[in-house]
C-alpha positions as CSV (number, residue, x, y, z in Angstrom):
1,X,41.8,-48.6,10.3
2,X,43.9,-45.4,9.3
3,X,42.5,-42.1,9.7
4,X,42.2,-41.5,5.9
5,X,40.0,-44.9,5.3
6,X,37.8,-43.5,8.3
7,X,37.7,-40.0,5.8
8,X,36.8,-41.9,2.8
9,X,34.3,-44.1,4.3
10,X,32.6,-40.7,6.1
11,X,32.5,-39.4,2.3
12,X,30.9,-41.8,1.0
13,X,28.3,-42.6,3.5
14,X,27.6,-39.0,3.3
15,X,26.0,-38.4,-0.3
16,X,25.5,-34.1,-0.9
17,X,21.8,-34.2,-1.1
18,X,20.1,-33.3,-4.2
19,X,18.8,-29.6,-5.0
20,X,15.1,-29.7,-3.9
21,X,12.9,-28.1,-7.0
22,X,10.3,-25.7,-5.8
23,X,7.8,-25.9,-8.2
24,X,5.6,-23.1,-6.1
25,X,8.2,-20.1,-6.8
26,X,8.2,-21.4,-10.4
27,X,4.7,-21.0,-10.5
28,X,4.8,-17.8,-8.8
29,X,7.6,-16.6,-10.7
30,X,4.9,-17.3,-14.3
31,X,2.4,-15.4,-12.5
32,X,4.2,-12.5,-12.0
33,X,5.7,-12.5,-15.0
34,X,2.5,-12.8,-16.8
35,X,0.6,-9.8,-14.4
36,X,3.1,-7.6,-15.6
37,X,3.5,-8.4,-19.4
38,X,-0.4,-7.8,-18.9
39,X,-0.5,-4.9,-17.2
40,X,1.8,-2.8,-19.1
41,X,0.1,-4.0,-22.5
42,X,-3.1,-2.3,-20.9
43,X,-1.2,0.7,-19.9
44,X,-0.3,1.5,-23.2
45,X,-3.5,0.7,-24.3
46,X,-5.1,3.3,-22.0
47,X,-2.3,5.9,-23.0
48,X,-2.8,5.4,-26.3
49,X,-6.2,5.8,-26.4
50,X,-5.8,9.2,-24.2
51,X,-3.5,10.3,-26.7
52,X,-5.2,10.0,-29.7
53,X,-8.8,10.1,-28.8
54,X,-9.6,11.4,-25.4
55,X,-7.2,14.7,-25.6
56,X,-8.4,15.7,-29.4
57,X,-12.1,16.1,-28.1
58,X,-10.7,17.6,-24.6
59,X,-8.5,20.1,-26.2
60,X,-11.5,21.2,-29.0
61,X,-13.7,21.6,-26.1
62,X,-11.1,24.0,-24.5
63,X,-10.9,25.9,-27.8
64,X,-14.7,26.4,-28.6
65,X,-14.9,27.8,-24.6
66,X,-12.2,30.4,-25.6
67,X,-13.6,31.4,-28.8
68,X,-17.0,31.6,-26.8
69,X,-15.3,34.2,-24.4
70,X,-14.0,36.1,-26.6
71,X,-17.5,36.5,-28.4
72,X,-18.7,37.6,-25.2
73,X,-18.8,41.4,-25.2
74,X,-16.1,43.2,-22.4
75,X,-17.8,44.8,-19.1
């Protein structure tokens, strides 16, 4: 038995092993993916809604305080 048909027969006796799926990081992988495709949709949600109704009221408040002060007669 020659040192090559020694090689060959180590090959083949030797199969690579197959890639072992890990269905957890897939999983894990979804849920992340998901948290933040949520989260950011409700972030913009909450900005928007700061925007265009929270900071309207907030900055007419302001205004009626400073027209109120300037009513007030000087000391």
């Amino acid at each position: 038995m020659s040192s090559a048909e020694s090689d060959e027969a180590f090959l083949a006796a030797t199969k690579p092993q197959k890639a072992r799926r890990r269905p957890l990081r897939r999983i894990l992988l979804a849920l992340a993916t998901q948290y933040v495709i949520i989260a950011t949709i409700v972030g913009l949600l909450v900005a928007a809604t700061l925007h265009y109704l929270v900071t309207p009221k907030v900055v007419a408040q302001f205004e009626a305080i400073e027209a109120a002060f300037k009513r007030l007669p000087p000391r």
